[in-house]
N, CA, C and O atoms as a GROMACS GRO file, in nm:
protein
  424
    1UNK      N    1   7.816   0.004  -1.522
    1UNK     CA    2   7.885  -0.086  -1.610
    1UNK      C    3   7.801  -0.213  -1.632
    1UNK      O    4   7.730  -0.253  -1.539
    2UNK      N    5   7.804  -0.282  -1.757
    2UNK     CA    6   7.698  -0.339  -1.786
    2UNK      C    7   7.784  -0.489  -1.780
    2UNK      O    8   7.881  -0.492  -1.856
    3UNK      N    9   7.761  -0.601  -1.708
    3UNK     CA   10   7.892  -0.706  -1.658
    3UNK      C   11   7.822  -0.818  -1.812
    3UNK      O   12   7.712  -0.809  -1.868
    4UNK      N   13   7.909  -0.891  -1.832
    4UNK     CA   14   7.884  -1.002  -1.970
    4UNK      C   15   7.750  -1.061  -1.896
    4UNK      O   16   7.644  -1.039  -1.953
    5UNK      N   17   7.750  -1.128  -1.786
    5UNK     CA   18   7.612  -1.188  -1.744
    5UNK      C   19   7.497  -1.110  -1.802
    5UNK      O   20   7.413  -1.153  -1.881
    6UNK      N   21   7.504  -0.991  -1.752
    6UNK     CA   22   7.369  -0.872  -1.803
    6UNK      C   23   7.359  -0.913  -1.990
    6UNK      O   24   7.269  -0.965  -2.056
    7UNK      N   25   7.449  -0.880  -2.015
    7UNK     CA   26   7.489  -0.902  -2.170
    7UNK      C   27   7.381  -1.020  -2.200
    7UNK      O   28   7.272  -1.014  -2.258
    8UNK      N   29   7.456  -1.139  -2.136
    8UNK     CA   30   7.407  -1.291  -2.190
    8UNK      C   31   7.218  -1.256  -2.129
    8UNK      O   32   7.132  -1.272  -2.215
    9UNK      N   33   7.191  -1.228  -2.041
    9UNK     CA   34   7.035  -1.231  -2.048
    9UNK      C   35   7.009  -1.135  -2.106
    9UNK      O   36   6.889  -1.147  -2.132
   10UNK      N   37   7.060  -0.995  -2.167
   10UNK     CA   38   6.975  -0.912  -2.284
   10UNK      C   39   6.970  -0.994  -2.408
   10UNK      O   40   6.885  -0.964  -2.491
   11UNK      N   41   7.060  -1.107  -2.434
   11UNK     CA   42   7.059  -1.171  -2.601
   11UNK      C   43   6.946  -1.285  -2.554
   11UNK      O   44   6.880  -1.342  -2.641
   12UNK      N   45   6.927  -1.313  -2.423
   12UNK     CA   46   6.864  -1.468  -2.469
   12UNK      C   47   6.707  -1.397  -2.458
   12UNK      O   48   6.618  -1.452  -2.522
   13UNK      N   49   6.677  -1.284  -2.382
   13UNK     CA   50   6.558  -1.234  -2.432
   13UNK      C   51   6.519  -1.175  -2.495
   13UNK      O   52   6.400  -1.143  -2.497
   14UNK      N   53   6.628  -1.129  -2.592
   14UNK     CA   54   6.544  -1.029  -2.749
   14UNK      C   55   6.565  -1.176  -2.817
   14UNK      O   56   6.471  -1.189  -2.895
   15UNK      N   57   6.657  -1.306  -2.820
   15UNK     CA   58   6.603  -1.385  -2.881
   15UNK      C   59   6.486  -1.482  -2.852
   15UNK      O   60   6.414  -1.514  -2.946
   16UNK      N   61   6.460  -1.535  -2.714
   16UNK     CA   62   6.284  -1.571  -2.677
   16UNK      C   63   6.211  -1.501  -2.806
   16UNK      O   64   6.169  -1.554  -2.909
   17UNK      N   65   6.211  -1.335  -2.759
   17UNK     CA   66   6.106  -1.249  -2.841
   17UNK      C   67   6.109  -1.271  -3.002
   17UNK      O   68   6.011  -1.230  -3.065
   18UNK      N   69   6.185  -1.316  -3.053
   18UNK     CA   70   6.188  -1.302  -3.199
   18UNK      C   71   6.253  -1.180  -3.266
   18UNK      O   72   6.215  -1.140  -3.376
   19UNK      N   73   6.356  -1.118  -3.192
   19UNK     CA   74   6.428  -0.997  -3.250
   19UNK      C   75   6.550  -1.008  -3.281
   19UNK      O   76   6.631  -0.924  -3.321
   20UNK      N   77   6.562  -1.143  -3.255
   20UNK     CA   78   6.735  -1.160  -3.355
   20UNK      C   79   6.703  -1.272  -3.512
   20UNK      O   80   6.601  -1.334  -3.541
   21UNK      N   81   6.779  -1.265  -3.555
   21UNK     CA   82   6.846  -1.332  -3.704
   21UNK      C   83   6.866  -1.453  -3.645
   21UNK      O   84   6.904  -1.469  -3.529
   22UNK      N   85   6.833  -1.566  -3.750
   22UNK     CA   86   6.936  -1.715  -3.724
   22UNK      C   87   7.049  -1.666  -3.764
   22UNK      O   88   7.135  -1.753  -3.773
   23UNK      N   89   7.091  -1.542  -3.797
   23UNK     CA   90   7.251  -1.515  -3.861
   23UNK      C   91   7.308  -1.472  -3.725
   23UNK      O   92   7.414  -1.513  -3.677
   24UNK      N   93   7.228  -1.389  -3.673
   24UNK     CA   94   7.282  -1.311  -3.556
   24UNK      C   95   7.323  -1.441  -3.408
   24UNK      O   96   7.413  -1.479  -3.333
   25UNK      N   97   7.199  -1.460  -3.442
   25UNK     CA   98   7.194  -1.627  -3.323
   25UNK      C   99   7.323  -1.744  -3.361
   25UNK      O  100   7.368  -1.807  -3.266
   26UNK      N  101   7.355  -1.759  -3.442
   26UNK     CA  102   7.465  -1.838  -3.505
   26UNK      C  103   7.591  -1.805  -3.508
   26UNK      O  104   7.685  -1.879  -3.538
   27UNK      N  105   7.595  -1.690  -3.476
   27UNK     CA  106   7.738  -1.620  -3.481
   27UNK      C  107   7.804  -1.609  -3.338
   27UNK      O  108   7.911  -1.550  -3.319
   28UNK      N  109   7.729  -1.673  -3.235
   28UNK     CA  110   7.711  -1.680  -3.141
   28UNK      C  111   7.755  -1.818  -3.087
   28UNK      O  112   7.781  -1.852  -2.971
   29UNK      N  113   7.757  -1.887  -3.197
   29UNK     CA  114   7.786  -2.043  -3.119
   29UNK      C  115   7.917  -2.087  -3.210
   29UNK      O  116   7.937  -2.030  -3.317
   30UNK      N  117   8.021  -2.208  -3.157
   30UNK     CA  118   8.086  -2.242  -3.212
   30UNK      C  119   8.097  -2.291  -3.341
   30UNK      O  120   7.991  -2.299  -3.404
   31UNK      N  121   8.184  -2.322  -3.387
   31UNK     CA  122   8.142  -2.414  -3.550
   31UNK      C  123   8.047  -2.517  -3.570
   31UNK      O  124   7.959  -2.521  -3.657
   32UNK      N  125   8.072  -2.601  -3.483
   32UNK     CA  126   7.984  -2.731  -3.455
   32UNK      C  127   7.832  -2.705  -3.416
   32UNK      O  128   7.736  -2.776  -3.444
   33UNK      N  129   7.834  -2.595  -3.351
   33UNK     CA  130   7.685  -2.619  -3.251
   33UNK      C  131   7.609  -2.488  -3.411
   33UNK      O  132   7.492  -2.468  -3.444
   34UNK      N  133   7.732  -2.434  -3.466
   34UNK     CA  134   7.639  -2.336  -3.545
   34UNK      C  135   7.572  -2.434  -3.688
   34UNK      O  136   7.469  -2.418  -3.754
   35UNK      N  137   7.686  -2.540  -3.695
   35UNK     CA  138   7.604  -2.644  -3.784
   35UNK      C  139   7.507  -2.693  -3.714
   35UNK      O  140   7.390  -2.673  -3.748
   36UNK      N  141   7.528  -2.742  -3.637
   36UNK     CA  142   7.399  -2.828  -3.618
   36UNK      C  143   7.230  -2.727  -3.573
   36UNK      O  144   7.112  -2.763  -3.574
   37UNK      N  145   7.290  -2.602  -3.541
   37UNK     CA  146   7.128  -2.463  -3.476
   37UNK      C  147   7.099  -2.452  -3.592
   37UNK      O  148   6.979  -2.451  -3.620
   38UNK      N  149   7.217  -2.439  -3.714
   38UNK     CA  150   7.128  -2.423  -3.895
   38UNK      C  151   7.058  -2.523  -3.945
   38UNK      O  152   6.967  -2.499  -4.025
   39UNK      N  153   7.089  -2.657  -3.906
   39UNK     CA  154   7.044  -2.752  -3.922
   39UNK      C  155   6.852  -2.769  -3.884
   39UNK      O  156   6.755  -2.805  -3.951
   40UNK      N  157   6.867  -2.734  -3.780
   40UNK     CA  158   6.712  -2.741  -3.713
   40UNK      C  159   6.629  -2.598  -3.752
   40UNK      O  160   6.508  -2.580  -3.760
   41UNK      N  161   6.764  -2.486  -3.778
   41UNK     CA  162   6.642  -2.413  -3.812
   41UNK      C  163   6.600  -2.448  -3.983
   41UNK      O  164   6.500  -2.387  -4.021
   42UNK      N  165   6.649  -2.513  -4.057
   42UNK     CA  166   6.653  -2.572  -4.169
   42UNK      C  167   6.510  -2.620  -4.216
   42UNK      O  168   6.432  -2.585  -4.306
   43UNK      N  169   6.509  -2.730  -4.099
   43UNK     CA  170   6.383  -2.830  -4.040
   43UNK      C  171   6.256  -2.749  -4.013
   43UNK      O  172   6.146  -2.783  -4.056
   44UNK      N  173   6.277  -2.647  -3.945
   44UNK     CA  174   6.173  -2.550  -3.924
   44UNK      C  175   6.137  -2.497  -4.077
   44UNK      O  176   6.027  -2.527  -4.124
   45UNK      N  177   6.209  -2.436  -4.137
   45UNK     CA  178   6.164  -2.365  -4.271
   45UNK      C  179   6.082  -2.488  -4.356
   45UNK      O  180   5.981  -2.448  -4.413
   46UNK      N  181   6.110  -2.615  -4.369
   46UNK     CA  182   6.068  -2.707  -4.439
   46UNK      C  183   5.992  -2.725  -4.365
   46UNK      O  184   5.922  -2.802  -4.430
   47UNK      N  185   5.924  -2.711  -4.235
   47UNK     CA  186   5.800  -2.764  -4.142
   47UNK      C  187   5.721  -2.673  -4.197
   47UNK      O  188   5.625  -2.721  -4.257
   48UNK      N  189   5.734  -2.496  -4.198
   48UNK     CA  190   5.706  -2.436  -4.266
   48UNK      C  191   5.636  -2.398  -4.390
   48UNK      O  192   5.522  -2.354  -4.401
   49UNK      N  193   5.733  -2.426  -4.492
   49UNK     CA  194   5.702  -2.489  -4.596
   49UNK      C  195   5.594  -2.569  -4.666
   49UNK      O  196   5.528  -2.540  -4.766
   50UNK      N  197   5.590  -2.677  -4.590
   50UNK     CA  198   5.487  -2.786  -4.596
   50UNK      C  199   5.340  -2.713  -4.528
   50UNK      O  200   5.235  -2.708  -4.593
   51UNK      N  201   5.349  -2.680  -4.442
   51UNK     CA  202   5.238  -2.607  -4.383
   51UNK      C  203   5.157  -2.488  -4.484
   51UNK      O  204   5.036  -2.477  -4.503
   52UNK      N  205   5.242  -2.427  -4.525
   52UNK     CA  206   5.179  -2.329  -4.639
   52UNK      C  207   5.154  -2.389  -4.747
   52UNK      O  208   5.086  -2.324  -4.826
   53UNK      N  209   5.188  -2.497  -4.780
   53UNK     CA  210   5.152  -2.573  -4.934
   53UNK      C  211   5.019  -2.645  -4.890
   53UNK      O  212   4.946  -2.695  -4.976
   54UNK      N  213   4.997  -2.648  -4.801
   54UNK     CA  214   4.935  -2.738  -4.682
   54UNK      C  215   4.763  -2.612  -4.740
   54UNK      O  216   4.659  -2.659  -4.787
   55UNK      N  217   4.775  -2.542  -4.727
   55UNK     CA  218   4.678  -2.473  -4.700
   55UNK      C  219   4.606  -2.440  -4.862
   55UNK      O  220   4.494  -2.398  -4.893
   56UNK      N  221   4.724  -2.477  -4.943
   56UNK     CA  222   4.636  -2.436  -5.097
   56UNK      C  223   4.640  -2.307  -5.150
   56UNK      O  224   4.610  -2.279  -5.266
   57UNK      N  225   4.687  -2.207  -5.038
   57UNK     CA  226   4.717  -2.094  -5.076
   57UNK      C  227   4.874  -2.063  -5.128
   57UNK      O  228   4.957  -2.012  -5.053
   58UNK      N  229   4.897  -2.091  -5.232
   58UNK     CA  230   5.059  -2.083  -5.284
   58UNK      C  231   5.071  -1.980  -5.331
   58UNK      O  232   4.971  -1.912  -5.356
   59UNK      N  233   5.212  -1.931  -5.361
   59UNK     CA  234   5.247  -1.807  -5.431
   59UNK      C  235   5.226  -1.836  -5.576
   59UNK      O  236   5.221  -1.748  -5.663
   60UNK      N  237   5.213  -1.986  -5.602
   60UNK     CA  238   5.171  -1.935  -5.762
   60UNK      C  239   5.053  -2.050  -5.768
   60UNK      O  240   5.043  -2.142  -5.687
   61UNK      N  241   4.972  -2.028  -5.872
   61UNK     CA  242   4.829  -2.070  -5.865
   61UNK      C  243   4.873  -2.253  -5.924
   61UNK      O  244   4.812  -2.356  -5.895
   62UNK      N  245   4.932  -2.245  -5.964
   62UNK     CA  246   5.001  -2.391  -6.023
   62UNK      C  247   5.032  -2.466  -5.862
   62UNK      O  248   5.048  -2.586  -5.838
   63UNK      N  249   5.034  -2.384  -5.792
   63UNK     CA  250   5.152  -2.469  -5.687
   63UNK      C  251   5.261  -2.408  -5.619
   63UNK      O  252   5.310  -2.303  -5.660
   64UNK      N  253   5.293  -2.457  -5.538
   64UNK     CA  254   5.419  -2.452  -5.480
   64UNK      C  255   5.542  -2.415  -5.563
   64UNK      O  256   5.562  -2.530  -5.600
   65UNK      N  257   5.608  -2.367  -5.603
   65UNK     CA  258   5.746  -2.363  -5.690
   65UNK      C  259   5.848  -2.459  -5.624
   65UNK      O  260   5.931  -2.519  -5.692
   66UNK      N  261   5.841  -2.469  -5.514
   66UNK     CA  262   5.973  -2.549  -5.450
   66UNK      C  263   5.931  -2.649  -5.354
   66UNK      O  264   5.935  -2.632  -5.232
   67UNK      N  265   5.879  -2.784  -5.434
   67UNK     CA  266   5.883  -2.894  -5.431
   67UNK      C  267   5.988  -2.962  -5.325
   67UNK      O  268   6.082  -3.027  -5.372
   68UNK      N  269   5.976  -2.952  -5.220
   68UNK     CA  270   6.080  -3.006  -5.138
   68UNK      C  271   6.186  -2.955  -5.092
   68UNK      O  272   6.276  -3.013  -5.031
   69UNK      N  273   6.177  -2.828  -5.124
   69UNK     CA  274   6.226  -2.725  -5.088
   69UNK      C  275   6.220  -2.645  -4.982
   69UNK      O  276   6.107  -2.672  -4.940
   70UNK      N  277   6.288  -2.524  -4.871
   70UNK     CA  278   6.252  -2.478  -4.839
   70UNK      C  279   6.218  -2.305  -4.903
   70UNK      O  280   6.295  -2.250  -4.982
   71UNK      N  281   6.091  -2.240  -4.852
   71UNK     CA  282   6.030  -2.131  -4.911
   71UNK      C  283   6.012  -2.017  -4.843
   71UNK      O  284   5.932  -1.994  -4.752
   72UNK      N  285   6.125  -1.918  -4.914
   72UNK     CA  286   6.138  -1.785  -4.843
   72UNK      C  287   5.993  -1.728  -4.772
   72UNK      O  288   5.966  -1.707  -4.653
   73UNK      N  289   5.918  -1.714  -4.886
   73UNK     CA  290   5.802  -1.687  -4.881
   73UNK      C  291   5.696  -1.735  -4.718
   73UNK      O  292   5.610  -1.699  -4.637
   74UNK      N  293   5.762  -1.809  -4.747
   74UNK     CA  294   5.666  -1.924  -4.639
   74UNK      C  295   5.707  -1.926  -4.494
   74UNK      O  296   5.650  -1.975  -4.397
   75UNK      N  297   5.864  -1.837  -4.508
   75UNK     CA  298   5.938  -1.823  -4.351
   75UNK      C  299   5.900  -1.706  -4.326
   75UNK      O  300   5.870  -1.673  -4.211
   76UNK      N  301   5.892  -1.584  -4.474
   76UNK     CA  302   5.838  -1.459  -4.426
   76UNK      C  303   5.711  -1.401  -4.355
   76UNK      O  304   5.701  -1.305  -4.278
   77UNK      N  305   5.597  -1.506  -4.414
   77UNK     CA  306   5.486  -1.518  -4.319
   77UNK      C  307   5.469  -1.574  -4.193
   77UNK      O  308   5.368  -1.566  -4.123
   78UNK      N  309   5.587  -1.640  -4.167
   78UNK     CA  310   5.586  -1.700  -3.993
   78UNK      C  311   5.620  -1.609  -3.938
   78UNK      O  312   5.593  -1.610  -3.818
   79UNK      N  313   5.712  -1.460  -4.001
   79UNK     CA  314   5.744  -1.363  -3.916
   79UNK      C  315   5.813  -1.406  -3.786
   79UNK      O  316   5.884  -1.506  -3.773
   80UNK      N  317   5.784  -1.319  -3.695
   80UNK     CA  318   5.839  -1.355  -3.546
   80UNK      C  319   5.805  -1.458  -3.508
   80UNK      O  320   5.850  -1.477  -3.396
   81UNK      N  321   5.733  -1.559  -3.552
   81UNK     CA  322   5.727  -1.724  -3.458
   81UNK      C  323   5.858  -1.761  -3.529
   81UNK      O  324   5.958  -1.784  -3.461
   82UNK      N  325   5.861  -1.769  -3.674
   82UNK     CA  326   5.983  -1.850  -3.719
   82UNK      C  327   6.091  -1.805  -3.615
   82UNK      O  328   6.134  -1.894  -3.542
   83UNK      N  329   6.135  -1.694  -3.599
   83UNK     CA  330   6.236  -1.617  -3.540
   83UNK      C  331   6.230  -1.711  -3.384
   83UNK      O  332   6.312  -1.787  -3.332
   84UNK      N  333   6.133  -1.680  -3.353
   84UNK     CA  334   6.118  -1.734  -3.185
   84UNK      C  335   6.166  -1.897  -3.208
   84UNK      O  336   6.257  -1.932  -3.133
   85UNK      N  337   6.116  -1.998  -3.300
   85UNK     CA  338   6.087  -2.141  -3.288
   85UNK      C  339   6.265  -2.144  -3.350
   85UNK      O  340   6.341  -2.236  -3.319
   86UNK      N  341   6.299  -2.052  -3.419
   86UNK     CA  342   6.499  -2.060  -3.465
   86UNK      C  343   6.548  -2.021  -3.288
   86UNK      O  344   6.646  -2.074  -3.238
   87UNK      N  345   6.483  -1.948  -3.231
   87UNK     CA  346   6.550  -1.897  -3.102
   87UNK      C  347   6.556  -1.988  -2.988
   87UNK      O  348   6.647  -1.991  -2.906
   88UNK      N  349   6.410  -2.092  -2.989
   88UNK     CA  350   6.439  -2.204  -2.888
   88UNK      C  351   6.531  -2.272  -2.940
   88UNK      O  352   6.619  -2.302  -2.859
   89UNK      N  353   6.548  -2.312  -3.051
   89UNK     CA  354   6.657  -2.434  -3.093
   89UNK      C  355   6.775  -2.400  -3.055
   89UNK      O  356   6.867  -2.472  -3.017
   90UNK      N  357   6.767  -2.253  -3.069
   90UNK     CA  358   6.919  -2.173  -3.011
   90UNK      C  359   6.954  -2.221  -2.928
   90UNK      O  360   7.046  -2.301  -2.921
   91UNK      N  361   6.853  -2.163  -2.807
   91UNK     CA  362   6.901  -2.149  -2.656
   91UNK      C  363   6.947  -2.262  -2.578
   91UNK      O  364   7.012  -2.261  -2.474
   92UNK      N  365   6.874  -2.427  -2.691
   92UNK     CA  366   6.910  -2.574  -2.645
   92UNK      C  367   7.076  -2.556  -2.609
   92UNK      O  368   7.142  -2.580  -2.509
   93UNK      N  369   7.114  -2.492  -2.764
   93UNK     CA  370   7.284  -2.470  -2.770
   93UNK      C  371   7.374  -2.386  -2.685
   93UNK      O  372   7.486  -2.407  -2.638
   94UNK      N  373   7.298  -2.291  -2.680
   94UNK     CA  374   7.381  -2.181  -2.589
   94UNK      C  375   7.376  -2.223  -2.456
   94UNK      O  376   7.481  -2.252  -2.398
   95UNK      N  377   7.277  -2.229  -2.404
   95UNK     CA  378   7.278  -2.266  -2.264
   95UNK      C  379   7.383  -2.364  -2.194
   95UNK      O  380   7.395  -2.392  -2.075
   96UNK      N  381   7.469  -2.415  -2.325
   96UNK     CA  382   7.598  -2.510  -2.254
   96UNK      C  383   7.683  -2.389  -2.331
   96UNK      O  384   7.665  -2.354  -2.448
   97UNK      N  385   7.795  -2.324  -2.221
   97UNK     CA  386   7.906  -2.281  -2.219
   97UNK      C  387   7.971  -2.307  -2.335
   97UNK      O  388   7.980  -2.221  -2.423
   98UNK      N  389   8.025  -2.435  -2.346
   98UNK     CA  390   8.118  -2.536  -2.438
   98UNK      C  391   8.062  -2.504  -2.605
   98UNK      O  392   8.129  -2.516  -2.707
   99UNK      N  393   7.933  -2.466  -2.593
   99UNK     CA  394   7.865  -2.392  -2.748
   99UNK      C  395   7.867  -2.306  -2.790
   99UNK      O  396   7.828  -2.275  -2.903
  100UNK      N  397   7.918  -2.236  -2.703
  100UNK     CA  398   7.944  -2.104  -2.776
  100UNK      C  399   8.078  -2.008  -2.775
  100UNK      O  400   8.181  -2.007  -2.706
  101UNK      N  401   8.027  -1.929  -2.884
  101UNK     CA  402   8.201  -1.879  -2.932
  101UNK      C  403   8.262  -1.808  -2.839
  101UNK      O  404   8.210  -1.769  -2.735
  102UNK      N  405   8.386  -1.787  -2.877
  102UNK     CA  406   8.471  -1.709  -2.785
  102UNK      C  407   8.442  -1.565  -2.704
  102UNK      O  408   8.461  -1.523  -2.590
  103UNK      N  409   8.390  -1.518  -2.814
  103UNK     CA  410   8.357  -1.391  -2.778
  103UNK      C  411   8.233  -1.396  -2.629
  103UNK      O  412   8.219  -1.326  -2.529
  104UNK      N  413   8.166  -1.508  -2.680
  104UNK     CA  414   8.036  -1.555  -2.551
  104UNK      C  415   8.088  -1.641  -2.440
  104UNK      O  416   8.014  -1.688  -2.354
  105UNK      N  417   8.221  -1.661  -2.442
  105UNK     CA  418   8.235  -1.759  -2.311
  105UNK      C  419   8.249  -1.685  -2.216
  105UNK      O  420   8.280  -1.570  -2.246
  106UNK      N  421   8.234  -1.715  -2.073
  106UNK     CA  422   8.245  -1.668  -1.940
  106UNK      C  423   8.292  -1.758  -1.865
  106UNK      O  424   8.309  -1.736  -1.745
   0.00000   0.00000   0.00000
């Protein structure tokens, strides 16, 4: 029998690794803590963002399309770091009890 503890360390290490969703990771925390984990992973996509405009290599030869924006494009090439750097911001949250949803309390 597999006890919720086992549970809670199989999620916090496929999320370390980069194998969950900020959707999946978010559904996971209360209302409050899921605003504020979207929030930072937000910050990340626009750190992101800037970094690939950063380099001159844009998806369109004009430029950037999204000016201050954040860019799908630009999260899809972070691949599994984006995933991992959404997963530390997570774990700030989860790791207090009081953050997460019902289904995750113990």
């Amino acid at each position: 029998m597999i006890s919720t503890i086992d549970c809670l360390d199989v999620m916090v290490k496929l999320a370390e690794d980069g194998n969950l969703t900020k959707a999946v990771l978010a559904d996971s925390l209360t209302p409050e803590a899921r605003y504020a984990f979207l929030d930072k992973c937000a910050a990340i996509e626009q750190r992101l963002t800037t970094q690939c405009s950063a380099t001159g290599e844009t998806c369109l030869e004009s430029g950037c399309a999204l000016e201050g924006e954040a860019c799908l494009n630009a999260v899809l090439k972070a691949d599994i770091e984006y995933h991992k750097a959404c997963a530390a911001e997570w774990l700030s949250f989860f790791s207090d009890p009081a953050n997460r949803s019902e289904g995750w309390s113990i």
